[in-house]
C-alpha positions in Angstrom: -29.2 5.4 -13.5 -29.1 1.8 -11.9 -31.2 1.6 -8.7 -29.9 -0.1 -5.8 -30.7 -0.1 -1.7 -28.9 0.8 0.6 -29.5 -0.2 4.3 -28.7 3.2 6.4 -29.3 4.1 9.7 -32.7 5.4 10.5 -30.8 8.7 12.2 -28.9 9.1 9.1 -31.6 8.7 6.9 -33.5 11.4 9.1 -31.1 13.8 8.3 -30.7 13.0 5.4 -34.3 13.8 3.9 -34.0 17.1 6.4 -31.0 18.3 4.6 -32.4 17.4 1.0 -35.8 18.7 1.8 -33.8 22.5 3.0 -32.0 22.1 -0.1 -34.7 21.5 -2.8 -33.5 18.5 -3.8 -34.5 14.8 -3.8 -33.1 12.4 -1.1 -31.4 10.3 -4.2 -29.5 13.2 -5.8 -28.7 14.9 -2.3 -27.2 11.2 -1.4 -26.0 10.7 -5.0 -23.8 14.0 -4.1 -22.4 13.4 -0.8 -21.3 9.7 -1.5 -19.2 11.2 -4.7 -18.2 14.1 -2.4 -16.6 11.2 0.3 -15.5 9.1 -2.0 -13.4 11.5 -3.4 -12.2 12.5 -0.3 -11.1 9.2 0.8 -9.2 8.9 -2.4 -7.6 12.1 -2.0 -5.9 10.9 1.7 -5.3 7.6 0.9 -1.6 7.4 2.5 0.8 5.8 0.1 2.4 2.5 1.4 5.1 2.8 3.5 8.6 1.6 2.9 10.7 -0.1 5.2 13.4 2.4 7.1 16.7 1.4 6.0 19.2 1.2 8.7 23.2 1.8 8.1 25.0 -1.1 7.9 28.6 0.0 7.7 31.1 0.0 4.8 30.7 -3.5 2.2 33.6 -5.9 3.7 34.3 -6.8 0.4 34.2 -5.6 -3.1 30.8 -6.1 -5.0 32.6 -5.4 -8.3 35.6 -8.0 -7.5 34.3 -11.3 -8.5 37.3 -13.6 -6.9 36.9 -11.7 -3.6 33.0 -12.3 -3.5 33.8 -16.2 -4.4 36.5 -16.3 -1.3 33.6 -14.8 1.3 31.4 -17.3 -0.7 33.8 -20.2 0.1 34.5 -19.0 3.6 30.7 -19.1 4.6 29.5 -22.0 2.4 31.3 -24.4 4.9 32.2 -26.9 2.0 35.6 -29.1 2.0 37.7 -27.6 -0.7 37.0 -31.2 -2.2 33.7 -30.7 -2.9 33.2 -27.0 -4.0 32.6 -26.5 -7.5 35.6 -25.4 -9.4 35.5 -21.2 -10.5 35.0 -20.1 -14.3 
């Protein structure tokens, strides 16, 4: 097992080596334990991220599947001269 320190509080650590001592076992498995124990936990309520409400926007004011009426809105907000626009397949 890889050793490693770990800067804890001196209250922490008090406790710690009180609850590992009334348990029989060492202050590295007892901590060994409870970190798994909270890591686990916070995994287990990790909220998923939230989506973005959708809000009703009315009824489409123009066919999606109708290509020449989706070109006319296109036209009609593009603001180009007929002149310029480029001509339709």
């Amino acid at each position: 097992m890889p050793r490693t320190t770990l800067i804890i509080d001196k209250h922490v650590l008090a406790d710690l080596k009180q609850l590992a001592a009334a348990r029989g076992q060492t202050v590295s498995a007892l901590a060994d334990d409870l970190l798994r124990k909270g890591i686990e936990r916070a995994r287990s309520t990790e909220k998923p991220p939230s989506l973005p409400q959708s809000i009703n926007m009315g009824r489409a004011l123009v066919d999606v599947a109708d290509r020449n009426a989706l070109y006319d809105v296109f036209d009609r907000e593009s603001g180009f001269p007929e002149s310029i626009k480029p001509p339709r397949s």
